[in-house]
C-alpha positions as CSV (number, residue, x, y, z in Angstrom):
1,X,189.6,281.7,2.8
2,X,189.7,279.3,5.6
3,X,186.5,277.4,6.7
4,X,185.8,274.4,9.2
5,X,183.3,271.9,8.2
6,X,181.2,269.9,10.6
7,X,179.4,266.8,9.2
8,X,176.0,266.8,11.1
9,X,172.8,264.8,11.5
10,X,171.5,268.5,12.6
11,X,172.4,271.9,13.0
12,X,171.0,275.6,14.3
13,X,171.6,279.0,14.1
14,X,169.9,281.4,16.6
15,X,169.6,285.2,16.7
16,X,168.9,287.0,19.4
17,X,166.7,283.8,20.6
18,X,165.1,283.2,16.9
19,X,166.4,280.2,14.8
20,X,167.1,281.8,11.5
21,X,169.3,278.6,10.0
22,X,168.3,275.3,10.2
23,X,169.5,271.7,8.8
24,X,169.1,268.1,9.1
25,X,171.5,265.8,8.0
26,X,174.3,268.1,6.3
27,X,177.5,270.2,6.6
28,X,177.3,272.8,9.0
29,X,180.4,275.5,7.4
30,X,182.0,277.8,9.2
31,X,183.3,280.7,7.0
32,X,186.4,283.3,7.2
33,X,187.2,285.4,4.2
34,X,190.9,286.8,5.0
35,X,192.6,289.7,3.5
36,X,193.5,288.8,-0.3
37,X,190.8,286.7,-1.0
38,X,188.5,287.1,-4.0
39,X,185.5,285.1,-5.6
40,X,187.5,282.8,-7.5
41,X,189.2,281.6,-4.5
42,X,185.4,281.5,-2.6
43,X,184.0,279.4,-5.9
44,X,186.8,276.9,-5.5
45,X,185.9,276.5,-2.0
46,X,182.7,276.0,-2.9
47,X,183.6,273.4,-5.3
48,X,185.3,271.9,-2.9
49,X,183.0,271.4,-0.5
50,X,180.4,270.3,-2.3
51,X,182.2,267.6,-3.6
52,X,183.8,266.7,-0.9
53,X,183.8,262.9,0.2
54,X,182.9,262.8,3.9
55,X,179.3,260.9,4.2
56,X,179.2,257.1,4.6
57,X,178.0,254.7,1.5
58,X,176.4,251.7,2.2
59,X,179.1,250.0,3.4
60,X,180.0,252.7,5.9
61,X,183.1,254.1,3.8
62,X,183.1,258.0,3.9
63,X,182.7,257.8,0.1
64,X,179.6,260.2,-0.8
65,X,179.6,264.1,-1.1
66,X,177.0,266.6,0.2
67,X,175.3,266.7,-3.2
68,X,175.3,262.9,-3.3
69,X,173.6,262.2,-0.2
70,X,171.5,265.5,-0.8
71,X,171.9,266.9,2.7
72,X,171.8,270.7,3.9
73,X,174.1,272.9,4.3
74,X,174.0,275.8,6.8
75,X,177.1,278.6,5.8
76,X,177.7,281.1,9.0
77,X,180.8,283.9,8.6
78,X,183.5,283.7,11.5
79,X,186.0,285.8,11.0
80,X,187.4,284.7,14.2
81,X,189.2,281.5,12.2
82,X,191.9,284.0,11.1
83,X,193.0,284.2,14.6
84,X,196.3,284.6,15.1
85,X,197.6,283.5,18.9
86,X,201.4,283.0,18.3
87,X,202.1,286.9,20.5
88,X,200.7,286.7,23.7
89,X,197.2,286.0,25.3
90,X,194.7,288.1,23.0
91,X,193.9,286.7,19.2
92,X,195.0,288.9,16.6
93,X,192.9,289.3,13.6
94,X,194.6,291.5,11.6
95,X,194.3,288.5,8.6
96,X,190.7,289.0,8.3
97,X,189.1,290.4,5.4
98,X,188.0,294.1,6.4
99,X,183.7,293.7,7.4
100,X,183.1,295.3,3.9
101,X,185.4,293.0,1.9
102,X,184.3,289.8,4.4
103,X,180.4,290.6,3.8
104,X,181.0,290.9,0.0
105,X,183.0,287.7,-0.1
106,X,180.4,285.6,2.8
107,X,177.6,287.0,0.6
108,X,179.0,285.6,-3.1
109,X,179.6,282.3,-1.5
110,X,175.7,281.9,-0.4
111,X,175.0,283.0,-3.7
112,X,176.6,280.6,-5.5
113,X,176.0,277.7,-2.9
114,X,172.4,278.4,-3.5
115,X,172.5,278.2,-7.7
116,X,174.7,275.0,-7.0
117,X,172.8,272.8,-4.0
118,X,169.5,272.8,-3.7
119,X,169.3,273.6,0.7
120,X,171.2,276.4,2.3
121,X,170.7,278.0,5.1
122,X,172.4,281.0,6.9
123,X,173.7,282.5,9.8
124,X,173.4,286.8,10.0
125,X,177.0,287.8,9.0
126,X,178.3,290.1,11.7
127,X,175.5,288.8,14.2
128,X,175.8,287.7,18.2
129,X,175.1,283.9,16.9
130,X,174.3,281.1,18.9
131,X,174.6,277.6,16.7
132,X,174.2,274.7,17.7
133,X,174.8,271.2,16.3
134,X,174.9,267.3,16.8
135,X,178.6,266.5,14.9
136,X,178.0,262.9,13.4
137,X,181.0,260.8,13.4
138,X,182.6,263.1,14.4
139,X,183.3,264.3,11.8
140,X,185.5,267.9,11.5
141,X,187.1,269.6,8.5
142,X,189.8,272.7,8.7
143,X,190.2,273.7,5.1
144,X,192.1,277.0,4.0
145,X,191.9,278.0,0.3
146,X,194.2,280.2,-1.9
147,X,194.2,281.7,-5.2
């Protein structure tokens, strides 16, 4: 599972011109399930993330996590973070989950983000997407988790 976390002061998502996501101060997460991956691997993540020590304390040291700081966090599936460009011009994807398997896995990790932290919003998995966000810091996170 790869994801890339943005630390934000706010963030968006629109659908066809209708904001269906929306945070203030938070992690903004963008989400891949690739082929292989399973709900443990998407709980870890989770874990992961959550815990994660990227907000400034009071001293300015990135020393607090999501849940310390009690920010939002906005989860929207890109499956286009399993590109491959190593052959050519056009991405490959072929390390994507399948849409059934990608849904599944995008739809277990709300689930549990939303019994574990008390603000999440979404993006429409499999939807045109427009998202916007104001990065603080910046402040940008690859991660990629295995079983």
């Amino acid at each position: 599972m790869i994801a890339v976390l943005q630390r934000v002061s706010e963030a968006s998502v629109r659908v066809e011109g209708v904001v269906i996501g929306q945070i203030g101060t938070g992690l903004l997460v963008l989400l891949c399930a690739e082929k292989g991956d399973t709900e443990a691997v998407a709980d870890k993540m989770l874990a992961k993330i959550l815990k994660l020590r990227i907000f400034s304390d009071a001293g300015g040291k990135m020393n607090l996590s999501l849940q310390d700081v009690g920010g939002g966090l906005l989860v929207v599936s890109q499956f286009t973070l399993a590109a491959d460009v190593a052959g050519g011009n056009r991405p490959s994807f072929t390390q994507a989950a399948t849409p059934e398997e990608g849904l599944h896995l995008y739809g277990h990790f709300v689930a549990q983000a939303r019994k574990a932290h008390p603000e999440v919003q979404t993006g429409r998995f499999a939807a045109d997407m427009k998202v916007s966000l104001v990065n603080d810091g910046p402040i940008t996170i690859p991660m990629r988790m295995t079983a």
